[in-house]
C-alpha positions in Angstrom: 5.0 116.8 -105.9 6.4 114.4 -108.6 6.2 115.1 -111.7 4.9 113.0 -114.7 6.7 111.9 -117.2 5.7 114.3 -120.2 6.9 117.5 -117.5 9.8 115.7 -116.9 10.6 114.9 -120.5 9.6 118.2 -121.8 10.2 120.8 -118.9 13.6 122.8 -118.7 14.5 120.0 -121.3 16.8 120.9 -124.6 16.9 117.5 -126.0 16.1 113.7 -125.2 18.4 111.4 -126.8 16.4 109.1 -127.5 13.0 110.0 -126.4 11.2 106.9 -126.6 13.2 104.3 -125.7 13.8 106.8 -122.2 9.6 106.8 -121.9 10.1 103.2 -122.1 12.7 102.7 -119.6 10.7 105.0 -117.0 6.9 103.1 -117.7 9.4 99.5 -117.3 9.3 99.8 -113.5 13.2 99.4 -112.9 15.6 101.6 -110.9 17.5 103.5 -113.3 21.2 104.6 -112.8 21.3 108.3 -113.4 24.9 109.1 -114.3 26.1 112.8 -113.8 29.7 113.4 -113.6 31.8 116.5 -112.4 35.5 117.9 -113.3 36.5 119.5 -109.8 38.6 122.2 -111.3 36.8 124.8 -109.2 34.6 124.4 -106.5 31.4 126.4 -107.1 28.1 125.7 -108.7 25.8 128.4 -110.1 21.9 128.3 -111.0 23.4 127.0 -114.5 24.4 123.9 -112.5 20.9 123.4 -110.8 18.7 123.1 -113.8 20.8 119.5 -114.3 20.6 118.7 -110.4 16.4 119.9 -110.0 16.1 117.3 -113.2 17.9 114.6 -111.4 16.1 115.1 -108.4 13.0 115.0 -110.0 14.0 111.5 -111.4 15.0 110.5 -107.8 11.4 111.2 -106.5 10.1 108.8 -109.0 12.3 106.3 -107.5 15.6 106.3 -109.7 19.4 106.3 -108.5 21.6 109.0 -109.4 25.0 107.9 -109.7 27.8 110.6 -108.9 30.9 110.4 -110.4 33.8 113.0 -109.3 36.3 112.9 -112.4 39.3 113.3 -110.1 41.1 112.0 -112.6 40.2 113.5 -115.8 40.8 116.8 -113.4 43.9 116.7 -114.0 44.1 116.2 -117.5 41.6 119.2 -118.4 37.7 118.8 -120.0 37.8 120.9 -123.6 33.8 121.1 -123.6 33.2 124.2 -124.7 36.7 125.6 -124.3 39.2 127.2 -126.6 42.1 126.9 -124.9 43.5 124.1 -122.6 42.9 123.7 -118.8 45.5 124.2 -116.4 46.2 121.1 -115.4 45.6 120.8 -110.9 47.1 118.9 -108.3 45.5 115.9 -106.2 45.4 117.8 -103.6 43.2 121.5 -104.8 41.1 118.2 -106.9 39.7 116.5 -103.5 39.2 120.0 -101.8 37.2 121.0 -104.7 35.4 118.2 -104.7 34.2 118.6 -101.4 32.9 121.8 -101.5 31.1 121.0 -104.8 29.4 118.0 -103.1 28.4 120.3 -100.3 26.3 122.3 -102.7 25.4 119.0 -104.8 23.4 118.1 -102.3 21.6 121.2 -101.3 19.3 120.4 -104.4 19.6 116.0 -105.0 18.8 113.5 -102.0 22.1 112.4 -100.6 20.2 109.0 -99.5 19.6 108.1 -103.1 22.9 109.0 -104.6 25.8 106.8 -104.9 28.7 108.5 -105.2 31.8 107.1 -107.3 35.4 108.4 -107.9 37.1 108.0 -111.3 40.2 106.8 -109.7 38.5 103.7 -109.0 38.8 102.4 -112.2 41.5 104.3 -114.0 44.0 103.8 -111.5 44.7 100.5 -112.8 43.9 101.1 -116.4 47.2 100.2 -118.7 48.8 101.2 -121.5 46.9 98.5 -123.5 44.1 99.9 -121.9 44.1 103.0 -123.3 45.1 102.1 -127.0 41.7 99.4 -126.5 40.1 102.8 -126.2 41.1 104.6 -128.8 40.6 101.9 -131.6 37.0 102.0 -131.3 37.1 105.9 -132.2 38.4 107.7 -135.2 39.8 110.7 -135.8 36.9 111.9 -137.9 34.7 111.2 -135.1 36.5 113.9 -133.0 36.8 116.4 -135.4 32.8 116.6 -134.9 33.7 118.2 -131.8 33.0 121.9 -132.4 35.6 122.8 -130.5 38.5 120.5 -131.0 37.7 121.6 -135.3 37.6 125.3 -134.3 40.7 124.8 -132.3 42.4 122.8 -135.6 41.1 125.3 -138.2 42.5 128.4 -136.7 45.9 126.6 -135.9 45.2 126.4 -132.0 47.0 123.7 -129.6 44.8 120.9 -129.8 46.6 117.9 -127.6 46.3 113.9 -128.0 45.6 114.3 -124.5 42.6 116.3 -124.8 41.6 114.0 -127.4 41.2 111.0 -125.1 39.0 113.4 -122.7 35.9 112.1 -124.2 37.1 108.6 -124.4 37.5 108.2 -120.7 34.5 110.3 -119.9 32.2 107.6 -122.4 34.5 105.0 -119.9 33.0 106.5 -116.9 29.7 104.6 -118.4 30.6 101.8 -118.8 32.3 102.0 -115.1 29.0 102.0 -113.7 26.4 100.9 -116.1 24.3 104.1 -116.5 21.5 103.8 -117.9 20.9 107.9 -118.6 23.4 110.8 -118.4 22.8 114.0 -117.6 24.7 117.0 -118.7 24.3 120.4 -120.5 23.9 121.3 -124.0 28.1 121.4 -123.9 28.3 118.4 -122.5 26.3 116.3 -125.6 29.8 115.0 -127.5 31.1 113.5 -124.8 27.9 111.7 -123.4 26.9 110.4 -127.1 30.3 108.9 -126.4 29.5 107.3 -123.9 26.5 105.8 -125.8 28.3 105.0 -128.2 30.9 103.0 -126.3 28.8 101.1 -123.9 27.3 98.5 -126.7 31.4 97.7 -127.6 31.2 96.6 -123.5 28.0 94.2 -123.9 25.9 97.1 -122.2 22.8 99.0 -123.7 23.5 102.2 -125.1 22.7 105.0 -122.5 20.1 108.1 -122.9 21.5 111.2 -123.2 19.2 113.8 -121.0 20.8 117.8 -121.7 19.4 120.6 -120.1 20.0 124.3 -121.7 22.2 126.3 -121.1 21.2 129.6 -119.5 23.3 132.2 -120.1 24.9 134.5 -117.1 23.7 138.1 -115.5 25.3 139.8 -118.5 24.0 137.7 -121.4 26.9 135.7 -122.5 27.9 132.3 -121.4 27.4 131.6 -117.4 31.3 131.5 -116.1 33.3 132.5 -113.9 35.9 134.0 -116.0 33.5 136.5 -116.8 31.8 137.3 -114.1 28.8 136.9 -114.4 27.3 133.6 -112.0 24.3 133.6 -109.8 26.0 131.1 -107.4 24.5 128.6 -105.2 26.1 129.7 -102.3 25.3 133.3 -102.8 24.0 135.7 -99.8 20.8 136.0 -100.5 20.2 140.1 -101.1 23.2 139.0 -103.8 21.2 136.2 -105.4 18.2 138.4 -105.7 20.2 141.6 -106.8 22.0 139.2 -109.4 18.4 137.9 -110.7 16.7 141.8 -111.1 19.5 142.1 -113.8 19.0 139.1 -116.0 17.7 140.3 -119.8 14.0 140.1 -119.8 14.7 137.8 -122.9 15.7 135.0 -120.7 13.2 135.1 -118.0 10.9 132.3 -119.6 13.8 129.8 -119.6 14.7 130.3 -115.7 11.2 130.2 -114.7 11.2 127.0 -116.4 14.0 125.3 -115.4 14.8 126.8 -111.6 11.2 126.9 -110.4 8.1 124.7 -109.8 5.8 127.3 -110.9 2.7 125.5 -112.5 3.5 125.4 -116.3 -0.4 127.1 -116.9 0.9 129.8 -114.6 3.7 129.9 -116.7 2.0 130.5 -119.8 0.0 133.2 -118.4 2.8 135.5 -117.0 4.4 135.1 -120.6 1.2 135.8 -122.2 0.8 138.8 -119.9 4.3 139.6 -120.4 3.8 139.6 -124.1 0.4 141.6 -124.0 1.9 144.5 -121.7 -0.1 143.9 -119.0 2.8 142.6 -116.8 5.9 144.3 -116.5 8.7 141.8 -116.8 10.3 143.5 -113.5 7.3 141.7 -111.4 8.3 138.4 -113.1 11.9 139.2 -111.7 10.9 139.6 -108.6 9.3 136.2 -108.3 11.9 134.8 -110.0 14.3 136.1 -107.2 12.0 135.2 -104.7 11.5 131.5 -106.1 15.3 131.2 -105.8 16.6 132.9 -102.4 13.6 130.5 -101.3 15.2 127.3 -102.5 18.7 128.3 -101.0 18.2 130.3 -98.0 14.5 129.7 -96.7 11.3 132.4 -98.0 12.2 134.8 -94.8 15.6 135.3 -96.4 13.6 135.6 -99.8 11.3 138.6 -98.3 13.9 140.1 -96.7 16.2 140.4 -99.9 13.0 141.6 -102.2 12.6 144.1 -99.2 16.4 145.3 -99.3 16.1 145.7 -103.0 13.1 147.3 -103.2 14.6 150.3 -100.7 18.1 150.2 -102.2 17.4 150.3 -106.0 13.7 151.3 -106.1 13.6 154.0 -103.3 17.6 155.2 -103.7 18.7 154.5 -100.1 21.7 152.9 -99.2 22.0 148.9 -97.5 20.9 148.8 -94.0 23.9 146.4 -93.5 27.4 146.8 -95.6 31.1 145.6 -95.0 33.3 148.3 -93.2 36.9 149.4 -94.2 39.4 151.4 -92.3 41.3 154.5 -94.0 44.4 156.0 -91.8 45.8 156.9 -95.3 44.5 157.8 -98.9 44.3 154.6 -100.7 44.3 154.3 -104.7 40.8 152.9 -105.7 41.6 149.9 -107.5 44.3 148.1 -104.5 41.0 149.1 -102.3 38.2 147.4 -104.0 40.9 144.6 -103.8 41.8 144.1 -100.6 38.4 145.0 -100.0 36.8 141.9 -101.7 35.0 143.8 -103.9 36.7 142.5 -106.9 38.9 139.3 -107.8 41.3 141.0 -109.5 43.1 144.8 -110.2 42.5 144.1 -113.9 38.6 143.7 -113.3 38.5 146.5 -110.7 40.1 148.7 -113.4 37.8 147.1 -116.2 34.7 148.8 -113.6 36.1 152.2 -113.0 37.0 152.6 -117.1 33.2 151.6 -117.5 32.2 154.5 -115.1 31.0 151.6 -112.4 32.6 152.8 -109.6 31.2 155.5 -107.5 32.3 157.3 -104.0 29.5 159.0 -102.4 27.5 159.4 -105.9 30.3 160.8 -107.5 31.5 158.9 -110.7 35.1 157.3 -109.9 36.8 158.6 -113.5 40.1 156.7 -113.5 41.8 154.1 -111.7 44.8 156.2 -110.2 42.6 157.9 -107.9 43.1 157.5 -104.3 40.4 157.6 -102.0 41.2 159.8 -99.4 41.1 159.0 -95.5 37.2 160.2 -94.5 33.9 158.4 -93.7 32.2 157.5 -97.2 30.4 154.4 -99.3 32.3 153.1 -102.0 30.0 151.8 -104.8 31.0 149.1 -107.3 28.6 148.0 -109.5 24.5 148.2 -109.0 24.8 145.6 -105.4 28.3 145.9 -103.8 28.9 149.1 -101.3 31.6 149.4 -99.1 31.5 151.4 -95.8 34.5 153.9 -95.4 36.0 155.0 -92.2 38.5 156.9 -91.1 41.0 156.3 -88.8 
């Protein structure tokens, strides 16, 4: 169903910039070009991702053209949205692989038939020295110190380089590149595309709207990244997605319902109100939540049979019907298991879990990460959703 304009305006929205000259653009009757751009420095989207693509699809229903642009070139110079530090910088090579993958799950949420997709290199390939000084004379320096985090980075006597500077230069460029007419971007993201706005009238062009979506935090409460662990992925299994969305804070609930679903916004109002009254229990809201999401990624059978698996494994205490196996001819010390395992990324985070009293063999708290597992049929437990099937050998 498409939406109308004051849902799409208002919905999952944190800001319009600017509002009415956007309601006037959509009521015109032209094709708009819907500019979202990507930095393929890793290859995986989360549900913090899809709240930016389910708005852009939404704009494509109406009859608007999203525009795609992979910053393989910006890649490998590192965006310092939101950062304190400086990216690593990545080869060509890990930049179009990543790219891939992160067009794969693109376009599990926007129309591929309505999206044109663009690659920076098309233009800054053959940008020049004098170029890139034309650039950076229409910006001054006091205009990139109202970057948060390039004047955090300043004040406490962080590296801050002339290279990171020009970041949102060349991402304004990208604009220009291909006319947009509205970018898209989270609430990180709103330096950088008021740049772009900013630079497009210096190129003869009108200035772009700037359309941010919030920024929901991750599964533990802070920030949704990688580096800390804490992503509902696109890609998830689904008894992970759903096991990843009975943990969110009750505190955010309201502002994934809005933004991930297409629950009516009356029904909405209701299960808050109930919610707020006492006479819902914020787990049930949860649970639709999770089911609203496995549906969207992996079909409502895979939805009913995660809710199902939950219900039996964390409501009713029994183990999965279906976990990864591991075969023990030897003790093995915990933390090189849950590695090699796949449990965790790292021995630093496997150690961070046992410290934290996450890790459990057979119910039995895991007390410190020299233990070694010994050699005999078990479940290893890591976390509230991960077990791991031991067997001797």
């Amino acid at each position: 169903m498409k939406p109308d304009i004051d849902t799409l305006l208002r919905r999952g929205v944190a800001e319009v910039i600017v509002e009415d000259e956007l309601r006037q653009k959509l009521t015109a009757g032209r094709k708009l070009r819907l500019k979202e751009g990507f930095d393929p420095s890793k290859p995986h989207l989360h549900v913090g991702h899809a709240a930016t693509l389910r708005k852009l699809r939404q704009f494509q229903d109406l009859g608007h053209q999203v525009v795609l642009i992979v910053g393989d070139w910006t890649a490998q110079i590192g965006d310092p949205s939101g950062r304190d530090e400086s990216r690593t910088v990545l080869g060509r090579e890990e930049v179009l692989e990543n790219a891939e993958t992160y067009m794969q799950q693109f376009f599990h949420i926007v129309d591929r038939d309505r999206a044109e997709v663009r690659w920076q290199s098309e233009w800054f390939d053959g940008f020049n020295l004098a170029d890139v000084f034309k650039l950076t004379s229409h910006f001054t320096y006091a205009q990139m110190m109202a970057h948060e985090t390039f004047r955090t980075r300043v004040e406490q006597n962080r590296p801050l380089t002339l290279m990171e500077l020009m970041y949102p230069l060349l991402q304004a460029y990208d604009s220009v590149a291909v006319e947009a007419d509205v970018e898209f971007g989270g609430m990180d993201q709103k330096f950088n595309i008021l740049a772009g706005r900013e630079m497009q009238p210096i190129f003869g062009q009108p200035p772009q709207n700037v359309f941010l979506v919030p920024l929901l935090p991750g599964t533990d409460g802070r920030k949704m990244s990688k580096s800390f662990g804490n992503t509902i992925d696109l890609e998830d299994p689904a008894h992970e997605m759903y096991g990843k969305t009975m943990s969110l804070a009750d505190a955010v609930l309201m502002d994934y319902l809005a933004c991930l679903t297409d629950i009516p916004d009356l029904e909405l109002a209701e299960m808050e109100q109930a919610m707020r009254d006492g006479t819902m229990n914020p787990r049930d809201a949860k649970m639709r939540l999770g089911r609203e999401l496995v549906t969207q990624f992996h079909g409502p059978a895979a939805a009913q049979e995660a809710e199902a698996e939950f219900v039996r494994v964390f409501q009713q205490r029994d183990l999965p019907s279906d976990m990864p196996e591991f075969a023990l001819d030897v003790p093995m010390n915990v933390v090189e298991l849950m590695v090699e395992a796949g449990l965790v990324p790292s021995k630093s985070e496997a150690r961070r879990l046992v410290v934290q009293g996450g890790v459990r063999l057979d119910d039995e708290r895991i007390e410190s990460a020299d233990f070694d597992v010994p050699a005999r049929d078990g479940v290893l437990r890591v976390g509230k959703r991960r077990f791991l099937r031991l067997i001797a050998q």
